[in-house]
N, C-alpha and C positions, 0 to 999 in steps of 0.2 A: 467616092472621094477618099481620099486620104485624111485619117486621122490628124491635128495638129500637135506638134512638139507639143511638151507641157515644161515648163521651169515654175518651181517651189521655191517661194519667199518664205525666210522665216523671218516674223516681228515678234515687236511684243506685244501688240495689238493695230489694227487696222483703224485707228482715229484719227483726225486732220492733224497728225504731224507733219513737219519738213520731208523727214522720209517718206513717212507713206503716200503724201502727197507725192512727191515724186512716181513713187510706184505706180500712182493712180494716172497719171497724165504721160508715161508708158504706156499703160494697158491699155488706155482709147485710142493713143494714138497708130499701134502696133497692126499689121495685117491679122486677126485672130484666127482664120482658116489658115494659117502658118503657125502662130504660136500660142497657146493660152499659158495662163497665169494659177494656180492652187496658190495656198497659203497656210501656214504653221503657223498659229499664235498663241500665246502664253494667256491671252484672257480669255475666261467662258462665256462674260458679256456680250450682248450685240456690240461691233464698234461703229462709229459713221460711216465707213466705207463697205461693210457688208453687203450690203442691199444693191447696191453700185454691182459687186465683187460678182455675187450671183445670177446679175443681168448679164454681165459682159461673159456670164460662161463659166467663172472660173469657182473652185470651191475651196473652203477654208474647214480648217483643221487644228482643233484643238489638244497643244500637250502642255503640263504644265513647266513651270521655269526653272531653273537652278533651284532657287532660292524656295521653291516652293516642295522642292523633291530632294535629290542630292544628286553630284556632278556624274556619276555611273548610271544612276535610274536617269536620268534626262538624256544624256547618252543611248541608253538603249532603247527609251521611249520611242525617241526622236527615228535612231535606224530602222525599228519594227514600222514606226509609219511611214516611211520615206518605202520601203519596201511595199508593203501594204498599200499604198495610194497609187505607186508610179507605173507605168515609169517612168524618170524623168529623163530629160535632156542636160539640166542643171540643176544645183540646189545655189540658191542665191542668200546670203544671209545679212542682216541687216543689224545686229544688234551688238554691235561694238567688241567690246573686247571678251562677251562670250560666242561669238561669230566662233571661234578656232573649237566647239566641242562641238557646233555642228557641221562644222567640216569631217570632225570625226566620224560622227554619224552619216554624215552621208558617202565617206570611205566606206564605213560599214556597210552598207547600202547595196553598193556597186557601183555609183554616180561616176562619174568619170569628171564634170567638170563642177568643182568646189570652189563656191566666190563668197570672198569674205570683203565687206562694204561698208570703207570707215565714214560715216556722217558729222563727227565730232572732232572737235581739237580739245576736250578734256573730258573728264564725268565727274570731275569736285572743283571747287574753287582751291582750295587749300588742301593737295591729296598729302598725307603723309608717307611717311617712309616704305611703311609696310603695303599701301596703296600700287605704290609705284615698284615697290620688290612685283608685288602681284602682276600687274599689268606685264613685269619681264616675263612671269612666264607664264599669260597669256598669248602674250605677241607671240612667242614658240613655239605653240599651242596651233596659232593662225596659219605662222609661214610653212609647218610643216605638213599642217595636213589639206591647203585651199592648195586650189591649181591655177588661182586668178584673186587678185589684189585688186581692187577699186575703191577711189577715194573720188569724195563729190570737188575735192581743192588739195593742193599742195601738203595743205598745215595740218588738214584732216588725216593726210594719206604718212603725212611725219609722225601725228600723234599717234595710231594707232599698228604702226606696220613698224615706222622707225627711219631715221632721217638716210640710211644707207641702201633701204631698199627704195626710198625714192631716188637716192642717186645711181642705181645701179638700172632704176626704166625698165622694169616690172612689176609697177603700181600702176595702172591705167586710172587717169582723170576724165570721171561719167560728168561732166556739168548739170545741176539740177536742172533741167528744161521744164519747159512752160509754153501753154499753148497761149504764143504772143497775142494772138486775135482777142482772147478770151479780157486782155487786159486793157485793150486799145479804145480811147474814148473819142465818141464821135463829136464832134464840134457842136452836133447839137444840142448833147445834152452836154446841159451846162452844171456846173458843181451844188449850186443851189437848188435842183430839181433833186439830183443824188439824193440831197442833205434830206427833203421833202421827205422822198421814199422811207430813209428810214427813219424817220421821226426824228431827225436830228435839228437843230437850232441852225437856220438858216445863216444867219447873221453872227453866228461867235465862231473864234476861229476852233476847227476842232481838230485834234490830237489824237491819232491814232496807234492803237498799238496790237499786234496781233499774234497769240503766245500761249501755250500750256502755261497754267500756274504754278508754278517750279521754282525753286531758288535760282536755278540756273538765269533764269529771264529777267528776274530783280525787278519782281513787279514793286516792292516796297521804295524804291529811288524814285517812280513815276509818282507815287502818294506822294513825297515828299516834295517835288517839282510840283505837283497839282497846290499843295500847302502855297509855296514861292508864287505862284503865279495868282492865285487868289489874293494873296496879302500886297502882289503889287499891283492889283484892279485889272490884269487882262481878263477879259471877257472871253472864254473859253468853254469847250467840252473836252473833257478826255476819255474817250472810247474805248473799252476793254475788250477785246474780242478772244472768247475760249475758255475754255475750262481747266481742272487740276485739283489739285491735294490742296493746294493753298486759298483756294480761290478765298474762303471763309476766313479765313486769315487777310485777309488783303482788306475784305470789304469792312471787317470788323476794323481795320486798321483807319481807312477811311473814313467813318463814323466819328472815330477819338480824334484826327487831324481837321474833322472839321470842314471837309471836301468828297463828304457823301452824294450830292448834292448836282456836285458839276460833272461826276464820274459815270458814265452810262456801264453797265458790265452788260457783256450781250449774251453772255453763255457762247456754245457751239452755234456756228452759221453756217450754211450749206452755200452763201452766194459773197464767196469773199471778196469780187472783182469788185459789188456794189460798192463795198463797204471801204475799198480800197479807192475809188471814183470818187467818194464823200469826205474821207477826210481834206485836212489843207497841208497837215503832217504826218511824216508819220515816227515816231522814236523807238528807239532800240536800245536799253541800256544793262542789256545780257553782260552776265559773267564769265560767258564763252561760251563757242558759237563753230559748229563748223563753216558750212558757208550757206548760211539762212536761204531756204526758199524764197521764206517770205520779200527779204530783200530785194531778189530778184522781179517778185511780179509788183513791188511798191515802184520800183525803176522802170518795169516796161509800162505803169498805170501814168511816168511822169510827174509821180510824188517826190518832193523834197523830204530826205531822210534824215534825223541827226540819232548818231548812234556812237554807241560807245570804242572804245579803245582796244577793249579786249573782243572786239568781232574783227575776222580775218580780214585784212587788207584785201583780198580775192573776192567780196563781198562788192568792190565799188567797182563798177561794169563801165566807169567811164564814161557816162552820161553828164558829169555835172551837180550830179543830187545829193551825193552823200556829204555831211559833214559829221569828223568825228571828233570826240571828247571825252578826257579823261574821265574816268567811275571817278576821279581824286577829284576833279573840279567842281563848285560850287553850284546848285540851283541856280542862283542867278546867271551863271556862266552859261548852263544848260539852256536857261529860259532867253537868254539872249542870241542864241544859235537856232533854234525855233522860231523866233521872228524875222531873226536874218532869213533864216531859211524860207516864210513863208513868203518875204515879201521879194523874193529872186525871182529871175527868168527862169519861166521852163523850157528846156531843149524842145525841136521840135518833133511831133511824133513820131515823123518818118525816119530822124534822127537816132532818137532812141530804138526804134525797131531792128535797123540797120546796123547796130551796135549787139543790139542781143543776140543776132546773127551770127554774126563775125563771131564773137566770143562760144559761139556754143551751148547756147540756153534757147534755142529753138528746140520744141523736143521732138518735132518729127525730122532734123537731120541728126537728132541724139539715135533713133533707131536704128541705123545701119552701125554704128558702136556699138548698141546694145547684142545688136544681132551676131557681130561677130566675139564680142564676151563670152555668150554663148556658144560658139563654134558652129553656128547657122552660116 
């Protein structure tokens, strides 16, 4: 038999991010006696998806990052292994606006096809001057040396590439796909059995939210709203699901507002479908956002969403679910869009599945796209 292609991701680690989630619900879906998957990452760590990575075949590859080396040694690191491991079919890279040094590398290489893949519509809230000088000539960096542009949305594919090479349609839009089944709930089971499973309070309404601890996700506004809703008697959980830099910061914060209490933090969870089955909401009130996975499989679970201002209008799939709201508007504004929200209709499932369809968040009709990115 014939060998299978191989394509090399490069992250910054293999843990239940949006990206790499993405990656991951590719790689199962994908024919693997056609194509496998390696992987470049910047952490020496185990991540969540290793163990996953290694079952399905494919192997991962340690070099360290810019920031840990300098922009010439990551450069060359990166060529000597792309050489050294391959050979590839592709090199696919995932890490924003230093995606353009391993296109360079994988120039270096001999790779023929070089895909640079914007996930993001920012990396600061408030970037400054000298931020955004950078970012021009990393974008330079991108267009000159990828042979393929991907963006998971529109705003992703402007922030990172530039509003002129989306108008010129040669930025291809990958839809974050999702194994719809995986989200679909059976009539059987009912939300209060969920809530059982995991130790959750049957009877209050619980609030979900599921997010690296990041400035970017602004877990500090959800404390704040946990504060409001406390002090006006609703009977509530608010569910944390993930880890991060912050996390200790959040929970310390929690403690001092007084809403330790009602906050579950769950750490990293391997069964997020459950978790998504159990809440009654779910909130989002990111500082920016390319076009959230998460989002997508809170719409195919038939969760009511409220979420903020600054996540991409490409994010509501037209089921009905999303309601959004200013980062400017008030707790009580926010907590009043949570109850609206809980106590709506939900579309019907067949409805909603029908719509992820259409839209292109199926991820096994996302593989024939994938396959031809690739040049398969």
């Amino acid at each position: 038999m014939n060998e299978p292609k191989r394509v090399l991701h490069i992250v910054g680690g293999m843990n239940r991010g949006g990206a790499e989630t993405m990656i991951m619900n590719l790689y199962r879906a994908l024919d693997r006696t056609v194509l496998q998957f390696d992987f470049i990452t910047h952490r020496e760590e185990t991540c969540d998806y290793d163990e996953e990575i290694h079952q399905l075949g494919g192997r991962i590859f340690y070099v360290p990052s810019i920031g840990a080396s300098s922009p010439w040694s990551f450069v060359k690191k990166l060529a000597d292994t792309i050489k050294q491991t391959g050979p590839y079919q592709a090199v696919h890279a995932h890490t924003d606006f230093q995606t353009g040094f391993s296109a360079f590398s994988a120039k270096m290489a001999g790779v023929q096809v070089r895909i640079c893949h914007s996930h993001n519509t920012a990396w600061k809230q408030s970037p400054s001057w000298f931020d955004l000088w950078m970012l021009k000539g990393f974008r330079q960096l991108i267009l000159f040396y990828s042979t393929k542009l991907v963006a998971c949305g529109e705003e992703a594919g402007a922030f990172l590439f530039g509003k002129n090479k989306m108008k010129s349609g040669r930025v291809d839009i990958l839809p974050n796909g999702i194994d719809v089944n995986m989200f679909y709930q059976p009539k059987e089971e009912s939300k209060a059995q969920m809530k059982k499973k995991l130790n959750l309070h049957e009877k209050k309404l619980v609030i979900g939210h599921i997010g690296r601890f990041h400035e970017q996700k602004n877990h500090s506004f959800l404390i704040d709203l946990a504060r409001t809703l406390k002090k006006q008697g609703v009977s509530f959980q608010l569910v944390l699901v993930g880890d991060g830099p912050l996390r200790k910061e959040i929970e310390a914060c929690a403690i001092h507002e007084g809403v330790r209490d009602e906050i579950v933090f769950t750490g990293i969870v391997s069964k997020v479908p459950q978790y998504m089955k159990a809440f009654d909401v779910f909130v989002m009130p990111s500082l920016f956002e390319g076009l959230p996975l998460v989002l997508v499989e809170a719409q195919a679970t038939g969760l009511p969403c409220v979420i903020s201002d600054h996540i991409t209008k490409e994010a509501d799939l037209g089921c009905g679910l999303i309601k959004r709201r200013s980062l400017q508007a008030s707790e009580h504004e926010w907590m009043k869009a949570i109850l609206e929200a809980f106590q709506a209709e939900s579309p019907a499932q067949e409805t909603i599945t029908s719509l992820l369809v259409k839209r292109g968040f199926d991820v096994k009709q996302n593989i024939t796209g994938v396959m031809n990115i690739y040049g398969l």
